[in-house]
ZADO-1210 file (C-alpha; in nm, 4 decimals, padded with zeros to 6 digits):
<atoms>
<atom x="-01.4298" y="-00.4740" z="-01.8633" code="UNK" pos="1"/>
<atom x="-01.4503" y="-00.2263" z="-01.5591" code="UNK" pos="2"/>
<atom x="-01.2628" y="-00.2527" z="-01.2540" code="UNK" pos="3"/>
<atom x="-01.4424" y="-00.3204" z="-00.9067" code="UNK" pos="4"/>
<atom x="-01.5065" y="-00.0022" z="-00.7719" code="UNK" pos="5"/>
<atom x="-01.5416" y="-00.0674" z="-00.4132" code="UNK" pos="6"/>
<atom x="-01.4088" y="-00.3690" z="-00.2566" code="UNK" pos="7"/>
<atom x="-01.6096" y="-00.6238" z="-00.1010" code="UNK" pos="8"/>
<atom x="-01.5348" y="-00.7928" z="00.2698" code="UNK" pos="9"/>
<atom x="-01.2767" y="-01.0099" z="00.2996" code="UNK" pos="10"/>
<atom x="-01.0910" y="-00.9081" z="-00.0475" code="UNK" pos="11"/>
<atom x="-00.7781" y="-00.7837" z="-00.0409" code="UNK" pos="12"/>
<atom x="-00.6892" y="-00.4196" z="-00.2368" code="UNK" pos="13"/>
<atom x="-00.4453" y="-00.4083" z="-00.4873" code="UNK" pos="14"/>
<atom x="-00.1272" y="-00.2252" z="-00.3947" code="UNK" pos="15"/>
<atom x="00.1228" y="-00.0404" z="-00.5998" code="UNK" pos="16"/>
<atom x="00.3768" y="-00.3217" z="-00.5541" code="UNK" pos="17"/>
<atom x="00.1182" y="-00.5197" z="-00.7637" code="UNK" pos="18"/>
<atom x="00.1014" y="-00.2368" z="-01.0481" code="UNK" pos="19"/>
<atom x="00.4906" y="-00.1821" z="-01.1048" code="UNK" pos="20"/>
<atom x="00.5015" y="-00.3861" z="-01.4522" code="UNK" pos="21"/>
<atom x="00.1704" y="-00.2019" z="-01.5709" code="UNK" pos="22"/>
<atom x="00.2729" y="00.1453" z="-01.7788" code="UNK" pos="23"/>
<atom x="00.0280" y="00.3674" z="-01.9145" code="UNK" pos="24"/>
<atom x="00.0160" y="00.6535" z="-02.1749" code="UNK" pos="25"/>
<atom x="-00.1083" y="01.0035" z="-02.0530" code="UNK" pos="26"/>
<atom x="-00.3618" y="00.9274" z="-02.3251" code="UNK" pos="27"/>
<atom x="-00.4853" y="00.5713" z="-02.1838" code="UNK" pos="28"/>
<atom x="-00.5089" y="00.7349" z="-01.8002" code="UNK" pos="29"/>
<atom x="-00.7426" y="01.0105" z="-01.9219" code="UNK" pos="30"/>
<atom x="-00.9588" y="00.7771" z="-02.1313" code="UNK" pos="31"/>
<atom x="-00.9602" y="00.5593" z="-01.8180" code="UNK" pos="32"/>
<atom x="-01.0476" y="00.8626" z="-01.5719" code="UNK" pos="33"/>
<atom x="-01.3387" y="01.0552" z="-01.7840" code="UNK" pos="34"/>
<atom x="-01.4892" y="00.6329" z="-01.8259" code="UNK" pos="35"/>
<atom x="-01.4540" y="00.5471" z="-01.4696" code="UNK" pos="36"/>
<atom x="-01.5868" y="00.9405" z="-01.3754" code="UNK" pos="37"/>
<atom x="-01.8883" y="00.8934" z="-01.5855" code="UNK" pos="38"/>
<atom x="-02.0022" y="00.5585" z="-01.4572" code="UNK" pos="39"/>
<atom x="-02.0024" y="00.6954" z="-01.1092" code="UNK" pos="40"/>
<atom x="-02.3437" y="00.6884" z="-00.9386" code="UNK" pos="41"/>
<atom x="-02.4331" y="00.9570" z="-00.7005" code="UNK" pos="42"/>
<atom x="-02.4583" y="00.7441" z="-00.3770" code="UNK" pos="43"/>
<atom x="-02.0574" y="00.6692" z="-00.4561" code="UNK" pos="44"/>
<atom x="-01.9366" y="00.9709" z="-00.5226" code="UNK" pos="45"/>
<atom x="-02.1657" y="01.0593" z="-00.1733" code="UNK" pos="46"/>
<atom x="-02.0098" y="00.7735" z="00.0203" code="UNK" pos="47"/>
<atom x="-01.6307" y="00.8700" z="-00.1118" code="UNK" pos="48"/>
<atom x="-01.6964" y="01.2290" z="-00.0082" code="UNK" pos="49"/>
<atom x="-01.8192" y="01.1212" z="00.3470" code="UNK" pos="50"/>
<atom x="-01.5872" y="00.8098" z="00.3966" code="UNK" pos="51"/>
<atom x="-01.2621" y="00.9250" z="00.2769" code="UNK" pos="52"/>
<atom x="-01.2619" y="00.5845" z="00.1142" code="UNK" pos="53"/>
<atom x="-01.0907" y="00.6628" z="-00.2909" code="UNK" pos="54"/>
<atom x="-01.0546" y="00.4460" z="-00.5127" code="UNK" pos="55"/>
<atom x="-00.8712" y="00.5566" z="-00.8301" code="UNK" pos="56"/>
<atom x="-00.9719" y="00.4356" z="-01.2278" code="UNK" pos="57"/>
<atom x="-00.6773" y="00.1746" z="-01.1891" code="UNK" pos="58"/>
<atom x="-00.8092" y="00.0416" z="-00.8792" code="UNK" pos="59"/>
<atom x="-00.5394" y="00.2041" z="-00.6364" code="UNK" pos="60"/>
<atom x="-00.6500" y="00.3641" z="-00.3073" code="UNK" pos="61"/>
<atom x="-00.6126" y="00.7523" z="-00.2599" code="UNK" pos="62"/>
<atom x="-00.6743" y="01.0314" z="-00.0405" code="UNK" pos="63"/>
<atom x="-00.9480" y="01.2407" z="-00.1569" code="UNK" pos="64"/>
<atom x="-00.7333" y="01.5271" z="-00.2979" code="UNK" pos="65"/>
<atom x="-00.4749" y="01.2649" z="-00.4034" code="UNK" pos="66"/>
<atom x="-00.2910" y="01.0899" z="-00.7204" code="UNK" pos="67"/>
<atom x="-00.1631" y="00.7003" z="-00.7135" code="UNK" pos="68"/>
<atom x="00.1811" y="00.6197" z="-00.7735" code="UNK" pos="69"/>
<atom x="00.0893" y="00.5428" z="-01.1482" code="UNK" pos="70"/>
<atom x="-00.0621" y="00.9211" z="-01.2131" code="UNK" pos="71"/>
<atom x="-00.4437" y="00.9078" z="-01.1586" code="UNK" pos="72"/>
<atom x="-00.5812" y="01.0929" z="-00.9711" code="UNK" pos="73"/>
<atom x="-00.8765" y="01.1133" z="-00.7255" code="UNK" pos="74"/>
<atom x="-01.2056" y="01.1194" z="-00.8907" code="UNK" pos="75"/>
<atom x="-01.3280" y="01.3791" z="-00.6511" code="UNK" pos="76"/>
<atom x="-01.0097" y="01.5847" z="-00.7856" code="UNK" pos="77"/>
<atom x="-01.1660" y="01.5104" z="-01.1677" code="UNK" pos="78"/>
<atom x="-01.5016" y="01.6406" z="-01.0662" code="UNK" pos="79"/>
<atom x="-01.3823" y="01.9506" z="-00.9413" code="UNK" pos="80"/>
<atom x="-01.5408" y="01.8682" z="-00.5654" code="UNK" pos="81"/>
<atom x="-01.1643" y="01.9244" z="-00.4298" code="UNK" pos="82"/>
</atoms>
């Protein structure tokens, strides 16, 4: 099952303090990145370039150029736009 990608009014992000129990493998974060990457439509990866609003694979919120607290990293960093 796939994460939410963008969150919807009135929901409430995730924050690393929710994430401290979860540990994953370098292996399971890459799997993770390249599926998340390649279900990203072209209006999203528009509106995260424009917006500044990034959303990581594990549903934690980034800077464009930047990596969550649990090691993934922007998708605009994994498409090579940054």
């Amino acid at each position: 099952m796939r994460q939410q990608k963008w969150p919807q009014k009135g929901m409430t992000m995730k924050t690393s303090l929710d994430y401290d129990d979860v540990q994953y493998t370098a292996k399971e974060r890459l799997q993770m990145e390249r599926n998340y990457v390649r279900e990203l439509t072209d209006e999203e990866i528009e509106q995260m370039v424009f917006d500044g609003d990034v959303y990581t694979a594990d549903g934690c919120k980034v800077e464009p150029d930047g990596v969550c607290p649990h090691g993934f990293k922007s998708p605009l960093l994994l498409l090579g736009l940054i």
